[in-house]
N, CA and C atoms as an extended XYZ file, in Angstrom:
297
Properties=species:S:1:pos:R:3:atomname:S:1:resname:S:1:resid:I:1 pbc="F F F"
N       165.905      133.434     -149.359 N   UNK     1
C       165.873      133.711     -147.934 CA  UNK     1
C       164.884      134.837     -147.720 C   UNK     1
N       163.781      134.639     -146.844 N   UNK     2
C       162.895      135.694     -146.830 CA  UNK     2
C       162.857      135.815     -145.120 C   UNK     2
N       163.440      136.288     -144.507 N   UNK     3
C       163.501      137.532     -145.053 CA  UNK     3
C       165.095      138.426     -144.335 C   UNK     3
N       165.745      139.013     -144.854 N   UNK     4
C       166.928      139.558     -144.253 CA  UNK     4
C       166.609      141.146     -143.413 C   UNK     4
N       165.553      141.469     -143.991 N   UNK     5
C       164.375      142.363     -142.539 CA  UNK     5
C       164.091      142.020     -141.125 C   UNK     5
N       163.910      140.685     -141.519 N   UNK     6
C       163.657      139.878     -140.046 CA  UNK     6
C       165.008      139.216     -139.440 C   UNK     6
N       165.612      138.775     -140.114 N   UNK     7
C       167.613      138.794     -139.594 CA  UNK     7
C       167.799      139.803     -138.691 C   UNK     7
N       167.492      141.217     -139.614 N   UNK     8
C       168.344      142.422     -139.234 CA  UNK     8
C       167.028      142.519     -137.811 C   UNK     8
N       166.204      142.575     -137.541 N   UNK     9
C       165.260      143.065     -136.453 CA  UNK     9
C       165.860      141.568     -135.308 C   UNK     9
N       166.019      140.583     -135.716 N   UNK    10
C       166.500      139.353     -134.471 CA  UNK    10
C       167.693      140.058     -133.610 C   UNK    10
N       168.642      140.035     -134.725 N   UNK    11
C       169.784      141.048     -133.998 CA  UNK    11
C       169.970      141.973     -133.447 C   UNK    11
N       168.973      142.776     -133.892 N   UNK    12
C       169.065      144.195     -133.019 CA  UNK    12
C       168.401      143.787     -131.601 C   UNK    12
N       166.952      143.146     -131.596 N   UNK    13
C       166.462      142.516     -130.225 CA  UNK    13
C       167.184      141.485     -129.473 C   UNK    13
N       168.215      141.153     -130.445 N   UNK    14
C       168.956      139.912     -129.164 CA  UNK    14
C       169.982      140.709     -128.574 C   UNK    14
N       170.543      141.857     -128.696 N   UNK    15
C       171.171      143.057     -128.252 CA  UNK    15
C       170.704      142.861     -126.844 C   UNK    15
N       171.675      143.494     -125.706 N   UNK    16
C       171.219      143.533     -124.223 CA  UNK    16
C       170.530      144.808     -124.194 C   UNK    16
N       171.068      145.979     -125.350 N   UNK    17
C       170.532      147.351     -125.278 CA  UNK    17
C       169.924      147.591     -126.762 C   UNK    17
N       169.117      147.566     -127.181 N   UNK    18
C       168.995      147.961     -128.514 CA  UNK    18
C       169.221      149.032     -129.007 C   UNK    18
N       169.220      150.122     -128.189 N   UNK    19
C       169.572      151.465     -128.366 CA  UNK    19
C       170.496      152.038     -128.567 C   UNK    19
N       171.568      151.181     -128.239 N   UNK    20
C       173.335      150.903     -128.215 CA  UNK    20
C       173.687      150.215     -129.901 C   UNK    20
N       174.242      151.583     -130.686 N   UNK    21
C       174.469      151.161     -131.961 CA  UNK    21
C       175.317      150.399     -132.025 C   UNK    21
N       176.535      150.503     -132.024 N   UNK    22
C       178.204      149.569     -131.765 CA  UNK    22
C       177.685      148.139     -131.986 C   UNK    22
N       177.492      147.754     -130.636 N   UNK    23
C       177.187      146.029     -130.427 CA  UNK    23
C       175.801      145.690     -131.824 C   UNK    23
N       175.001      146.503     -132.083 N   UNK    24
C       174.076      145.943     -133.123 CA  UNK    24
C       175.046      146.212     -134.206 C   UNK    24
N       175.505      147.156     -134.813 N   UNK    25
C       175.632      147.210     -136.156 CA  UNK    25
C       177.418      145.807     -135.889 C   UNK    25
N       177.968      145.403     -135.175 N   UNK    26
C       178.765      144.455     -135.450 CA  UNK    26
C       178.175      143.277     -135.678 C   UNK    26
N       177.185      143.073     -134.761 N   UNK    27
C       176.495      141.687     -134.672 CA  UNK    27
C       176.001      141.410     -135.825 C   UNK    27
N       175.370      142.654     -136.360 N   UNK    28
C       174.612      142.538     -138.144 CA  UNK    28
C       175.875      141.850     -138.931 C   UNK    28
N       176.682      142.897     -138.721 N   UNK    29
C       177.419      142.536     -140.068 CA  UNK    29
C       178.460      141.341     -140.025 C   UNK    29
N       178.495      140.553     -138.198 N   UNK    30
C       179.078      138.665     -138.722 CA  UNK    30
C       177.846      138.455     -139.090 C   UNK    30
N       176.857      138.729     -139.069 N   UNK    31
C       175.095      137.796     -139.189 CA  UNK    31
C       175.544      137.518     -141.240 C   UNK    31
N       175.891      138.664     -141.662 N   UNK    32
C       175.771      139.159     -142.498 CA  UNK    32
C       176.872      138.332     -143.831 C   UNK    32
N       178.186      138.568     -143.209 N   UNK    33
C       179.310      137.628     -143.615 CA  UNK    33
C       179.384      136.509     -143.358 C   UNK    33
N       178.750      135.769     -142.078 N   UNK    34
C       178.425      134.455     -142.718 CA  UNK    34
C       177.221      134.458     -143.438 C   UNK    34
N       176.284      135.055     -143.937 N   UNK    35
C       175.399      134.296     -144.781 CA  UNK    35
C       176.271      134.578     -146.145 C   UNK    35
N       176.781      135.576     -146.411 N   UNK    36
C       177.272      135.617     -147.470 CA  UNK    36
C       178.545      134.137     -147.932 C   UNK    36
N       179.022      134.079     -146.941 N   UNK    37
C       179.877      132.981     -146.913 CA  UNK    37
C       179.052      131.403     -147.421 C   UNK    37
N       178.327      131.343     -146.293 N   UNK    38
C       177.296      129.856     -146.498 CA  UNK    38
C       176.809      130.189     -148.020 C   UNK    38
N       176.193      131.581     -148.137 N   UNK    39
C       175.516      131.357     -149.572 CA  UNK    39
C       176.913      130.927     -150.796 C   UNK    39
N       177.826      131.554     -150.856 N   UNK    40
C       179.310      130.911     -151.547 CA  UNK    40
C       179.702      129.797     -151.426 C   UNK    40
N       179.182      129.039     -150.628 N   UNK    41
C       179.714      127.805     -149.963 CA  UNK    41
C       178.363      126.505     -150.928 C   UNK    41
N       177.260      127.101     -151.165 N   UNK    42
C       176.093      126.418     -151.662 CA  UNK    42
C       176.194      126.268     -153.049 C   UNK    42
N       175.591      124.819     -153.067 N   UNK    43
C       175.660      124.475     -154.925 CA  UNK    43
C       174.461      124.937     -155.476 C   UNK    43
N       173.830      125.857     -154.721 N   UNK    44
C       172.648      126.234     -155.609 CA  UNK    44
C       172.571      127.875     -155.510 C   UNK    44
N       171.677      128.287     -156.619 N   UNK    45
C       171.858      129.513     -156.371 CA  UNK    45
C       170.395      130.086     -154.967 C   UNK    45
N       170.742      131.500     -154.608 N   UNK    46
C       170.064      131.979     -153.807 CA  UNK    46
C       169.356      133.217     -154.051 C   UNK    46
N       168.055      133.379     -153.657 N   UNK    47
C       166.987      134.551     -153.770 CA  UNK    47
C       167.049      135.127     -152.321 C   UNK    47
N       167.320      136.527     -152.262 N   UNK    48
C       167.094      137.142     -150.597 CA  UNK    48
C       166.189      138.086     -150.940 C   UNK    48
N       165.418      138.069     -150.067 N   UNK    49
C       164.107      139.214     -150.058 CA  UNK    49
C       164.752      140.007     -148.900 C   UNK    49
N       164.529      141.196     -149.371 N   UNK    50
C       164.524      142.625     -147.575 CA  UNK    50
C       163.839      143.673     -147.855 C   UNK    50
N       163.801      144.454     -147.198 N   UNK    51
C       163.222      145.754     -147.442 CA  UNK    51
C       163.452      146.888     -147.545 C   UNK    51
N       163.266      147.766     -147.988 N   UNK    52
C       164.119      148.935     -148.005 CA  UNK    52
C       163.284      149.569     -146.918 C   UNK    52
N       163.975      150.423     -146.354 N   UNK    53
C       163.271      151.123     -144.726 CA  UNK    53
C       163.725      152.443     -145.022 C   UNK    53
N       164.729      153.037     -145.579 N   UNK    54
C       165.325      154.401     -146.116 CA  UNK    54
C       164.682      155.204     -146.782 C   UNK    54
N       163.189      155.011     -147.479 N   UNK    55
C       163.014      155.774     -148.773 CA  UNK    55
C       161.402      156.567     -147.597 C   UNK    55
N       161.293      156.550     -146.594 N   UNK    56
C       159.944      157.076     -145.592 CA  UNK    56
C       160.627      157.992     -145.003 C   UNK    56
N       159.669      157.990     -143.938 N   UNK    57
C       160.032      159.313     -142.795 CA  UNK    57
C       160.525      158.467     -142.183 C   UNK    57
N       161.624      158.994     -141.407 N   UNK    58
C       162.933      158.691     -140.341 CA  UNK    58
C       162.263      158.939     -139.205 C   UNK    58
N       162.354      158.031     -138.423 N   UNK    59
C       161.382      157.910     -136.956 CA  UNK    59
C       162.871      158.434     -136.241 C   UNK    59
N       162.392      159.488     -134.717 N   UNK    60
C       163.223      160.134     -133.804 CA  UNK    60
C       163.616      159.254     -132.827 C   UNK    60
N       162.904      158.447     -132.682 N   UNK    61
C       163.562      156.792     -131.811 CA  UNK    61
C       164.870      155.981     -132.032 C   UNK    61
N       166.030      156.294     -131.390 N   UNK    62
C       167.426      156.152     -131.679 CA  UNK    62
C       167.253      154.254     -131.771 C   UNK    62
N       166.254      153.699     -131.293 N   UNK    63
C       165.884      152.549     -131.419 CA  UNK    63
C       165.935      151.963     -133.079 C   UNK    63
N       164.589      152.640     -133.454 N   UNK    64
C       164.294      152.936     -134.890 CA  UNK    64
C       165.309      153.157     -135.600 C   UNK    64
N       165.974      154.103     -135.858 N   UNK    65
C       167.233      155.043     -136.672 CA  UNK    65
C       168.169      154.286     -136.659 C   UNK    65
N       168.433      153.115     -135.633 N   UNK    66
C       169.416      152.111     -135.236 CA  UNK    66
C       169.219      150.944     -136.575 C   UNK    66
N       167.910      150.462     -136.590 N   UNK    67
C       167.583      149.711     -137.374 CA  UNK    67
C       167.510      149.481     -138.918 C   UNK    67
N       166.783      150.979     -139.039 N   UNK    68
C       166.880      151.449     -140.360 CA  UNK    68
C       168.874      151.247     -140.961 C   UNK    68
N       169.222      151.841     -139.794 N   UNK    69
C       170.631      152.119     -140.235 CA  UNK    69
C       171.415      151.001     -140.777 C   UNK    69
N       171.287      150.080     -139.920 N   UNK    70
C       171.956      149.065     -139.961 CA  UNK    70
C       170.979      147.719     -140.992 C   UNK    70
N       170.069      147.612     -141.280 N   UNK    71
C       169.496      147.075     -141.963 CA  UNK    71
C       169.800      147.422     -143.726 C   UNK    71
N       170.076      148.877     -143.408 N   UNK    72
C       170.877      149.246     -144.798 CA  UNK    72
C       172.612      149.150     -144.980 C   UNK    72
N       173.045      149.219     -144.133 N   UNK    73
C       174.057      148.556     -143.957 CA  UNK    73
C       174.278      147.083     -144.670 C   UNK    73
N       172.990      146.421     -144.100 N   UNK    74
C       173.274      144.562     -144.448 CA  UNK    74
C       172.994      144.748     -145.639 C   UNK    74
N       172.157      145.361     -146.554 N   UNK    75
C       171.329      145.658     -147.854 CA  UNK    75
C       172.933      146.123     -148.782 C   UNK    75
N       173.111      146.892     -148.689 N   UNK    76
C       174.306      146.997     -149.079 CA  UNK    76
C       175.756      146.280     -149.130 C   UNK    76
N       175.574      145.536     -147.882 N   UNK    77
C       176.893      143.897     -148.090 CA  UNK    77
C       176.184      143.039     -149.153 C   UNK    77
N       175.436      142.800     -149.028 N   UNK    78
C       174.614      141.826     -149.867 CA  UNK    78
C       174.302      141.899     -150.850 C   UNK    78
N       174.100      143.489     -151.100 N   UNK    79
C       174.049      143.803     -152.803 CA  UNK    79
C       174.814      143.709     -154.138 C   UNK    79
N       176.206      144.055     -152.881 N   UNK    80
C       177.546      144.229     -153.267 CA  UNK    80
C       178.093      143.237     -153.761 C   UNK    80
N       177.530      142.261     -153.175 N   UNK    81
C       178.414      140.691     -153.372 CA  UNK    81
C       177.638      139.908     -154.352 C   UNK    81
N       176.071      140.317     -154.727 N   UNK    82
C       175.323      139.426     -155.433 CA  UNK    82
C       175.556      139.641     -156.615 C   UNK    82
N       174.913      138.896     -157.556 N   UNK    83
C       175.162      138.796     -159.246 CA  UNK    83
C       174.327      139.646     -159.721 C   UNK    83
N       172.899      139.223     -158.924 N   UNK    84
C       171.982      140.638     -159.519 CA  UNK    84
C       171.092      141.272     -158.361 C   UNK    84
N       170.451      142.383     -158.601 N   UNK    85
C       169.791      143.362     -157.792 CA  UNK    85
C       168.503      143.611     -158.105 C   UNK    85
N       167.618      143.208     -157.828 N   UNK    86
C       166.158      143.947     -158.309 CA  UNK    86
C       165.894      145.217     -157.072 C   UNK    86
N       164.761      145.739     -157.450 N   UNK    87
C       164.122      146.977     -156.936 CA  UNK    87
C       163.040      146.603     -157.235 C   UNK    87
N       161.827      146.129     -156.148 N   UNK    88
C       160.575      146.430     -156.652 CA  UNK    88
C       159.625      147.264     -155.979 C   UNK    88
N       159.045      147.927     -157.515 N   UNK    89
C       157.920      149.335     -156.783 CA  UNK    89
C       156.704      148.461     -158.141 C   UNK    89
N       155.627      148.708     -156.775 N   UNK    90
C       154.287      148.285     -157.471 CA  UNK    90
C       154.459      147.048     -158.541 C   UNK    90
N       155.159      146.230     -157.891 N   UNK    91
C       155.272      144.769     -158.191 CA  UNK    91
C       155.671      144.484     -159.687 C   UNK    91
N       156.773      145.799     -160.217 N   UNK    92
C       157.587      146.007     -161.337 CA  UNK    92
C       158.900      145.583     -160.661 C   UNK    92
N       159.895      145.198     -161.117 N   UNK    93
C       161.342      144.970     -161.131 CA  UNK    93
C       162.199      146.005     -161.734 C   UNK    93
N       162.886      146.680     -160.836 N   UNK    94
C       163.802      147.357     -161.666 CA  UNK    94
C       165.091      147.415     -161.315 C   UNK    94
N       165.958      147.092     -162.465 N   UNK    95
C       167.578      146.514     -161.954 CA  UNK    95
C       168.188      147.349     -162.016 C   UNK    95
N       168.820      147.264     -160.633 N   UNK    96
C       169.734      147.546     -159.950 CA  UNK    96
C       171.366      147.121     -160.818 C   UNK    96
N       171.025      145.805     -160.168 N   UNK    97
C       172.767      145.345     -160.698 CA  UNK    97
C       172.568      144.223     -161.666 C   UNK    97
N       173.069      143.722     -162.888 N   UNK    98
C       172.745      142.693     -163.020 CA  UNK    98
C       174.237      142.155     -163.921 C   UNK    98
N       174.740      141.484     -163.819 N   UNK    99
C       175.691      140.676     -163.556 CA  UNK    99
C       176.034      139.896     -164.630 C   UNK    99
């Protein structure tokens, strides 16, 4: 699934307020439990690509800070539940979790 970056940014813009944390960070996380579900539910296995947004400078836009937030939020359901974890810096792999 490429990409769970672009999940987490649909949701926050299909929000009536984006600026309004509550209603985004719930909406993420059914977005979130059903994919985890459907992916449990599949006879094959699954690859999710996202991004990490946490490791820069923190933008002052409660917009922004919303996103970041909650995008790590989903990064973290998803990590939690998978078999394995990569990390990639400069197109090295480095594990996280592996299962």
């Amino acid at each position: 699934l490429e990409c769970v970056t672009l999940l987490a940014s649909n949701t926050l813009y299909a929000q009536k307020d984006p600026t309004d944390y509550e209603p985004f960070q719930e909406a993420l996380i059914e977005e979130i439990e059903a994919l985890k579900k459907l992916i449990r539910q599949a006879p094959v296995p699954w690859v999710l690509v996202s991004s990490e947004t946490g490791m820069g400078i923190s933008q002052s836009d409660a917009e922004t800070r919303h996103y970041c937030d909650g995008l790590g939020i989903a990064n973290q359901l998803l990590a939690k539940s998978a078999d394995e974890v990569y990390f990639m810096v400069a197109g090295l792999p480095l594990t996280v979790k592996k299962g």
